[in-house]
FINUKOL-236843 format. One line per 4 residues: number of its first residue (from 1); for each residue x, y, z of C-alpha. Coordinates in steps of 0.001 Angstrom, whole numbers, plus 524288, in hexadecimal, padded with zeros to 5 digits. Example, Ala and Ser with C-alpha at 12.3 -4.5 7.8 and 13.67 -1.06 7.14 Angstrom:
2
1 = 8300C 7EE6C 81E78; 83566 7FBDC 81BE4 .
//
This chain:
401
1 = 2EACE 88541 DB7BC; 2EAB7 894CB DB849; 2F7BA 89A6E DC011; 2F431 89FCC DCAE3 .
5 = 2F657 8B0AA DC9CF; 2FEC5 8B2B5 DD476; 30B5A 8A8A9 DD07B; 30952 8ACC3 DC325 .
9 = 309B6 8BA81 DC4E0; 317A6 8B906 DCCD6; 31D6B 8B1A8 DC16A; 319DB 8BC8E DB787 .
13 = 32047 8C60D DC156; 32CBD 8BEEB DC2C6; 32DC4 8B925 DB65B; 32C80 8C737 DB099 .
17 = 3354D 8CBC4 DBA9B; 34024 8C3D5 DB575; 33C7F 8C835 DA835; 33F0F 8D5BC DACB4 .
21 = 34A6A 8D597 DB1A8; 350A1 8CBE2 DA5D0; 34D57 8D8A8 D9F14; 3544D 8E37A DA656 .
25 = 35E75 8DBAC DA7CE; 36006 8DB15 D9760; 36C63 8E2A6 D91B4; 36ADC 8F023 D8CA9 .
29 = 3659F 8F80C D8395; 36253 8F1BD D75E2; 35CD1 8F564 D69D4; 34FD2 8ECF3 D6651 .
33 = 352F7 8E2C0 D5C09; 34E9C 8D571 D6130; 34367 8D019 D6A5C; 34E23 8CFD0 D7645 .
37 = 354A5 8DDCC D723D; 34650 8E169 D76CF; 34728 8DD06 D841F; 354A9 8E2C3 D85D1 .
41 = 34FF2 8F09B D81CB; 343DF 8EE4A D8BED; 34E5D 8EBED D9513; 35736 8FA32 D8F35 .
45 = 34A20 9015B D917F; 34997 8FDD1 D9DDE; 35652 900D6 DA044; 356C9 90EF9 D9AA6 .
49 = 35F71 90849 D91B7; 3594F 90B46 D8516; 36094 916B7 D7BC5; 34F62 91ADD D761E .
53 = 3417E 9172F D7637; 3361A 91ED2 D71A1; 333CC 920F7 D7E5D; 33EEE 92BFD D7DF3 .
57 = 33405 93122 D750E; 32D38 933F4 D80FE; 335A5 93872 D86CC; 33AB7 94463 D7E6D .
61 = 32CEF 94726 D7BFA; 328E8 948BF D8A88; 33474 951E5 D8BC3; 32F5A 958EE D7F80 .
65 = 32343 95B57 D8702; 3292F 95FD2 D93B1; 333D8 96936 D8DAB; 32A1E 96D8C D8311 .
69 = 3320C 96914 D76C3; 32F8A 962A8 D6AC2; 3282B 954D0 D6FB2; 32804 94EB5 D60B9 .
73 = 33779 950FF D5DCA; 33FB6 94876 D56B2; 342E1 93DA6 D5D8A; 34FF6 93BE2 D5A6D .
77 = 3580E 948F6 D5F9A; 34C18 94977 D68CF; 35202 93D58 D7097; 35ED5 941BC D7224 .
81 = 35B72 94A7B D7C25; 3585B 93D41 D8364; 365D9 93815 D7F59; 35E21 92DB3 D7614 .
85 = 364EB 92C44 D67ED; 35A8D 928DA D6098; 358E2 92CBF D518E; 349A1 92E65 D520F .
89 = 34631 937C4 D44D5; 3370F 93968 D4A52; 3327A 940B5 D5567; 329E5 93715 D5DB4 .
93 = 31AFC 93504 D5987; 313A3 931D1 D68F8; 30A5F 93B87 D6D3C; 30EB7 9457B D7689 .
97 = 30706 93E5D D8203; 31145 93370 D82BD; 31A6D 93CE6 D85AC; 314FF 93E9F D9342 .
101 = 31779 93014 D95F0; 32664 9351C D959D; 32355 93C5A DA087; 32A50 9360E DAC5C .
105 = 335AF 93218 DA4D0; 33886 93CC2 D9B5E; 344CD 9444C DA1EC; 34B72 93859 DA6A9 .
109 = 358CA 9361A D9EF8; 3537F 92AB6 D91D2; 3593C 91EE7 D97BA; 3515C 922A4 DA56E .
113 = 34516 925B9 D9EE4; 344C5 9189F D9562; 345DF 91127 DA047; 33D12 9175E DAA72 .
117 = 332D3 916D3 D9F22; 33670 90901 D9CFA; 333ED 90408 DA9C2; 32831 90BBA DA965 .
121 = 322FC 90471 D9D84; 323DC 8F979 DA59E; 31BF4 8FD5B DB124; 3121D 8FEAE DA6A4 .
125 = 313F8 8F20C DA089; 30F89 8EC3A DAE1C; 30581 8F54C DAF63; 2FF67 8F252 DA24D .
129 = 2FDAD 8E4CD DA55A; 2F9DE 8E756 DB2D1; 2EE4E 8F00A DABFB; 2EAEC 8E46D DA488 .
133 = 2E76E 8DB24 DB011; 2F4F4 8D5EE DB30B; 2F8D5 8D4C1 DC18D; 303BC 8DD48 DC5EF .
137 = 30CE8 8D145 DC705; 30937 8CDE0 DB775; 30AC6 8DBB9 DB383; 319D2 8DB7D DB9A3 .
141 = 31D85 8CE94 DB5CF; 317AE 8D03E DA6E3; 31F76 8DD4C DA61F; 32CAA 8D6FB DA19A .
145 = 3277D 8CD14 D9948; 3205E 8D70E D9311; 32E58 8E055 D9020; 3308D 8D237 D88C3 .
149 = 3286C 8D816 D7EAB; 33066 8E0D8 D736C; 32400 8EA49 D7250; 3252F 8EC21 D83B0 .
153 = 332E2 8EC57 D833E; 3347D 8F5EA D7741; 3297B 8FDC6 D7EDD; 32FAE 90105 D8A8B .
157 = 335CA 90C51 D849D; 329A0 91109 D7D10; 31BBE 915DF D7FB9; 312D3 90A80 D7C74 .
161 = 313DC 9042D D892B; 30C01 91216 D8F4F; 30297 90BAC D84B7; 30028 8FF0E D88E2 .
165 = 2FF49 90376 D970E; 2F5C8 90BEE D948A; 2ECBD 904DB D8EA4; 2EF0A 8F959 D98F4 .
169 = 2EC94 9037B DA35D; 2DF8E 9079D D9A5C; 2DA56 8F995 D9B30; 2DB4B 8F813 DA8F2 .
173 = 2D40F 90449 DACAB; 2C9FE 902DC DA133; 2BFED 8F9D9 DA9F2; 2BBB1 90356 DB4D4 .
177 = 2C5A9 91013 DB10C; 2C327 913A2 DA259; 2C837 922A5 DA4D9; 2D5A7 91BCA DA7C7 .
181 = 2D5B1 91332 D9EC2; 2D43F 91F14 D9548; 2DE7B 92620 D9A31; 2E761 919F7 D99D5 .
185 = 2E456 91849 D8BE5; 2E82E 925EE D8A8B; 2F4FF 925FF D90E6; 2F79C 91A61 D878C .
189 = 2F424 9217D D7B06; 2FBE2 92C25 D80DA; 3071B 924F6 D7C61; 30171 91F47 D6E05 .
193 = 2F488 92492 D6A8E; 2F0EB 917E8 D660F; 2EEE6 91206 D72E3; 2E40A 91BD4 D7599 .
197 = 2DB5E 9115B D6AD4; 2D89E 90947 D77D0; 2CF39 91435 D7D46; 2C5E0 90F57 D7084 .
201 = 2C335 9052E D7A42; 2BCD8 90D37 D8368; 2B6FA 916C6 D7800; 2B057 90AC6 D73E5 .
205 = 2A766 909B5 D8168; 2A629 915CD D8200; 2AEFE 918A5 D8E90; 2B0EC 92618 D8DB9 .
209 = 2B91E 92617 D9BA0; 2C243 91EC2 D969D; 2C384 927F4 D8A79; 2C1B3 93400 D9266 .
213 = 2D040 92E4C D9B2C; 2D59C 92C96 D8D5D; 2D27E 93A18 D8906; 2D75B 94136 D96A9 .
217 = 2E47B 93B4F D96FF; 2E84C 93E9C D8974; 2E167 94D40 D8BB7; 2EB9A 94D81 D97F3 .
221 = 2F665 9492C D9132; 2F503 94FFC D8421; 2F345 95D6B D8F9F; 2FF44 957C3 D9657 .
225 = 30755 95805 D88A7; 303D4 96562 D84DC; 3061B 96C17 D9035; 3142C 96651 D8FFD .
229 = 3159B 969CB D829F; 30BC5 97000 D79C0; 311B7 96C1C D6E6C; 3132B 95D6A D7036 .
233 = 30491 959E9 D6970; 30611 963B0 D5D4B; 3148C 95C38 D5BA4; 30DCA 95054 D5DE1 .
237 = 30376 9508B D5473; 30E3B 958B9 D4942; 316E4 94C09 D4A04; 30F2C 94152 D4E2C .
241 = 30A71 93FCC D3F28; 31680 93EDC D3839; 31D9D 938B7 D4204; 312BF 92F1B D430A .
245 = 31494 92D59 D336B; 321A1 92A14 D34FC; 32164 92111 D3DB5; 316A8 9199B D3666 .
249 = 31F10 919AE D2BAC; 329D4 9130C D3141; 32C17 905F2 D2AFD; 32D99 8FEC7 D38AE .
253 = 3209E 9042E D3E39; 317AE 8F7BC D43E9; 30B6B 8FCE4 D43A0; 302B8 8F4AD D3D34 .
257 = 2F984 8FD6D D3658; 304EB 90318 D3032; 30B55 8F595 D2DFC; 2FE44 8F24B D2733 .
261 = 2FF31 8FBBF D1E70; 30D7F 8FAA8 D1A1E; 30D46 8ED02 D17A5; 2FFEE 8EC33 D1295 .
265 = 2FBE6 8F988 D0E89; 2EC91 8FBCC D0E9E; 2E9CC 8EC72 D0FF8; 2F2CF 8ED0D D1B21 .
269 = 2EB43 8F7D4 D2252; 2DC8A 8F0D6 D1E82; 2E2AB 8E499 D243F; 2E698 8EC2B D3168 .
273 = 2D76D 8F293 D3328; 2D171 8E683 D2FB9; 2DA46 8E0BA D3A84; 2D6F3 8EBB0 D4259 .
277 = 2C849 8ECD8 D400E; 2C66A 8DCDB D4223; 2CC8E 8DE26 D50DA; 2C133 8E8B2 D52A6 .
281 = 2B797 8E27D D4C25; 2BB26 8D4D6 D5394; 2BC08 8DAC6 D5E9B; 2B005 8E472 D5EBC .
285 = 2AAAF 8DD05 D6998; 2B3B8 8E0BB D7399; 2B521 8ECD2 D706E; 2A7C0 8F114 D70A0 .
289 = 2A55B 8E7AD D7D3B; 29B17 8ECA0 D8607; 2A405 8ED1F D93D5; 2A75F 8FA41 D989D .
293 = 2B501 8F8B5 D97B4; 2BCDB 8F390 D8B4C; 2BF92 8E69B D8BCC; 2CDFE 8E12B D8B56 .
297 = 2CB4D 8DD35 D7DD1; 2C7D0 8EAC5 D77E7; 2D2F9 8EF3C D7F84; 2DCBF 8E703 D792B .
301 = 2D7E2 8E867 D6B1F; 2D8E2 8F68C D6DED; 2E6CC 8F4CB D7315; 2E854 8EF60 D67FC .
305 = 2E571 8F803 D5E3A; 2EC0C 9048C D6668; 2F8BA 8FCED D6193; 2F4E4 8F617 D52D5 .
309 = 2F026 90423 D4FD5; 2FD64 90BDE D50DA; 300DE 9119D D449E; 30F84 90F62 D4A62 .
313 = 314F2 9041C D5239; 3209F 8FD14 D57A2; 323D2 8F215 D6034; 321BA 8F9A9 D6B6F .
317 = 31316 8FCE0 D68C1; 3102C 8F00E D69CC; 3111B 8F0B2 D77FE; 302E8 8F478 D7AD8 .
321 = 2FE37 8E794 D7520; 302E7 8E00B D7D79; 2F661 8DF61 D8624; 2F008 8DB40 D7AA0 .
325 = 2F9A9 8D249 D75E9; 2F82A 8CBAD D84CB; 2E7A8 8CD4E D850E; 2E889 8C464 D77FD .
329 = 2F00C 8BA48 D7DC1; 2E85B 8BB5E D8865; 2DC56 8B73F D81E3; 2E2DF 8A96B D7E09 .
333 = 2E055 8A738 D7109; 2E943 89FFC D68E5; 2E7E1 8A701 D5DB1; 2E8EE 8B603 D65DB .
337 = 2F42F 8B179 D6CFD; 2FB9D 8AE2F D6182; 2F967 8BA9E D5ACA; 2FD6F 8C2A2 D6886 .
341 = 30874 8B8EA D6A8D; 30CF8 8BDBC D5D25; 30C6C 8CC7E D60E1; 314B0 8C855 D6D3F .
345 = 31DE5 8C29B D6392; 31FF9 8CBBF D58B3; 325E3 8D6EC D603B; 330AD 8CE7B D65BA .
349 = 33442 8CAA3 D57F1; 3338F 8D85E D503C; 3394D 8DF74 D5DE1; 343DC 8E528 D5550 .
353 = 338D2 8EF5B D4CCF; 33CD2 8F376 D3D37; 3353E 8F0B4 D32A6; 3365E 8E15C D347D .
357 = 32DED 8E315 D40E3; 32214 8EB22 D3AD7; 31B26 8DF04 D3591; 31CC0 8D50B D3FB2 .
361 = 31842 8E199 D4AFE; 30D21 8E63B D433C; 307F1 8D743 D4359; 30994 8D844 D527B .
365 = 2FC2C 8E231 D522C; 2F708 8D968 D45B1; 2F77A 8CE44 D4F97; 2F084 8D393 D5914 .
369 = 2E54E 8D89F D5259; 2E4DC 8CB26 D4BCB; 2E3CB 8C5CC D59E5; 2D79C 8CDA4 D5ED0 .
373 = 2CF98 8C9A6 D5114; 2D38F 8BA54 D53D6; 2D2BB 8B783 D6199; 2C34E 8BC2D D5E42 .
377 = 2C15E 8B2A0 D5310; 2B5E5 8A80E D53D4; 2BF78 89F4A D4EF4; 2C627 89447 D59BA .
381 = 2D1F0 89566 D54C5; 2D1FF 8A3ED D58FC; 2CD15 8A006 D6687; 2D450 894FC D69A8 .
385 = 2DB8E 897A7 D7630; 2E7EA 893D4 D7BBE; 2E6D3 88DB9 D8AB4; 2F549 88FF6 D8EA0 .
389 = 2F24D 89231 D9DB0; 2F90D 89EA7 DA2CA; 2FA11 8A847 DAB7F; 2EF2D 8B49A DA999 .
393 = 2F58C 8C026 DA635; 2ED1E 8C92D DA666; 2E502 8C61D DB22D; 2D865 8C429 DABA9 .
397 = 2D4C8 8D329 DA791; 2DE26 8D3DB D9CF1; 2D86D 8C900 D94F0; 2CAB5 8CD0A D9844 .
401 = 2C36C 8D29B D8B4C .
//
């Protein structure tokens, strides 16, 4: 018997309600070891109760740009002036145009600013599944569960959340407003450039509105950034190269192209483009589907890859696949669901990072993949389905293809 949408949309909101508040009411700040230190430091961030982030990244580089300093310094001394003891050796590696996301909290006093930003990060949290056909009521009430999440809760006091909005904010516009849907794609690969693979979607059919909004809001913020400060791009593009080196080189680094390669050398990285090149090539249907708009399908795979194509990548990062992660399940396979269940998992086991977590991460993006070759599979055992009755989620457009 299907639940009728109004009851079930009241328990979501209380339910997560309670959540929420279990987690403000958590003790203090907390340094991320363990799958519960997580949800206390979601709780800190909220707080203003957190001594750093990368967001304080941001922050000092937004002031670069208004008082015309150095945007790329070294981190370390450079977040003193924030009253943030921090021994970072590296000057930070984002493009300038994340800086401008700073904006509205940059001269508040650290503590302030992390948690203004924080609670912002949740407004788009609800938005983002809002975008993706949840009622308002859904969007609220899935909010806390989803701060239950290490990659969410580690998020809140980074950039990648601006990510996954934007893209959610994309897909809702891309039906019947493809020049905002560009732009939204642009304001999300305004934070990691990577994100900006989802307008292949729309260069695929052609939709040159949508890449014409993708174009016009980087032109306006790459204008915006130089007429702050003239030098930020030349800094940018002097350090963004080794900087970007080092980083890859760093032994804890989940990426997994680089993981390929350090564990398997050259038969790791054939084994990550045949992966790769089979979720194209299995999925060349829907992405070269006649419709005017891109189908949910081609939007996820492209999601997808946005994230499994970052030459760097933490825990954090992860946080943009969660719509995918949820559109998998969605479909009810057995054999999907187990695979996304597993990238659920994972995080919440390797929360605490280091070289112990780079493995079990990477296989988080492996899994994935895996998933959108399988659930397509003539085989039964790939299409059996479960027939646990629940709620909808989504509403009905979110699991559309």
């Amino acid at each position: 018997m299907k639940l009728r949408r109004v009851p079930s949309d009241n328990i979501i909101l209380i339910a997560g309600a309670i959540v929420f508040i279990w987690i403000l009411l958590l003790p203090g700040p907390i340094q991320v070891g363990s799958y519960y230190d997580s949800i206390k430091h979601a709780s800190a961030t909220l707080k203003g109760q957190t001594p750093f982030s990368d967001f304080a990244a941001e922050v000092v580089g937004f002031r670069a740009l208004y008082y015309k300093t150095d945007p790329y310094p070294v981190l370390g001394p450079a977040l003193k002036g924030l009253g943030i003891d921090w021994n970072v050796t590296l000057p930070h590696s984002h493009p300038p145009t994340s800086y401008l996301f700073a904006a509205p909290v940059a001269f508040l006093p650290w503590p302030w600013a992390s948690a203004v930003w924080a609670w912002l990060m949740l407004g788009l949290i609800v938005l983002t599944y809002y975008f993706y056909g949840l009622s308002w009521k859904k969007a609220v009430g899935l909010m806390p569960f989803t701060l239950l999440w290490p990659p969410a809760s580690i998020a809140l006091g980074q950039v990648t959340i601006l990510w996954m909005f934007g893209l959610a904010m994309a897909y809702y516009f891309r039906r019947r407003q493809p020049l905002w849907s560009g732009v939204s794609i642009g304001l999300a690969s305004a934070t990691k450039l990577f994100a900006g693979i989802v307008i292949g979607v729309f260069l695929l059919k052609r939709k040159w509105t949508a890449v014409l909004g993708f174009l016009s809001i980087w032109i306006v913020m790459l204008g915006v950034v130089s007429l702050l400060n003239s030098q930020a791009l030349p800094q940018y593009f002097a350090i963004s190269r080794p900087v970007g080196l080092a980083i890859i080189a760093r032994s804890d680094n989940q990426s997994p192209i680089i993981v390929s390669y350090r564990y398997g050398g050259l038969i790791g990285v054939a084994f990550i483009a045949l992966l790769f090149w089979l979720i194209v090539f299995a999925n060349r249907k829907y992405l070269h589907e006649r419709q005017t708009f891109p189908t949910t399908r081609a939007w996820m795979i492209l999601t997808y890859f946005s994230v499994a194509l970052l030459p760097t990548s933490y825990i954090y990062a992860l946080i943009p696949l969660l719509p995918v992660i949820i559109f998998l399940i969605s479909e009810k396979k057995i054999a999907t669901t187990i695979l996304s269940l597993y990238c659920i998992l994972i995080p919440c086991i390797y929360v605490q990072g280091g070289d112990q977590s780079v493995l079990p991460m990477a296989f988080v993006s492996w899994a994935l993949g895996l998933a959108f070759i399988l659930d397509l599979l003539p085989v039964k055992i790939f299409q059996k389905k479960w027939r646990l009755n629940l709620p909808t989620l989504a509403g009905g457009s979110f699991v559309k293809r």
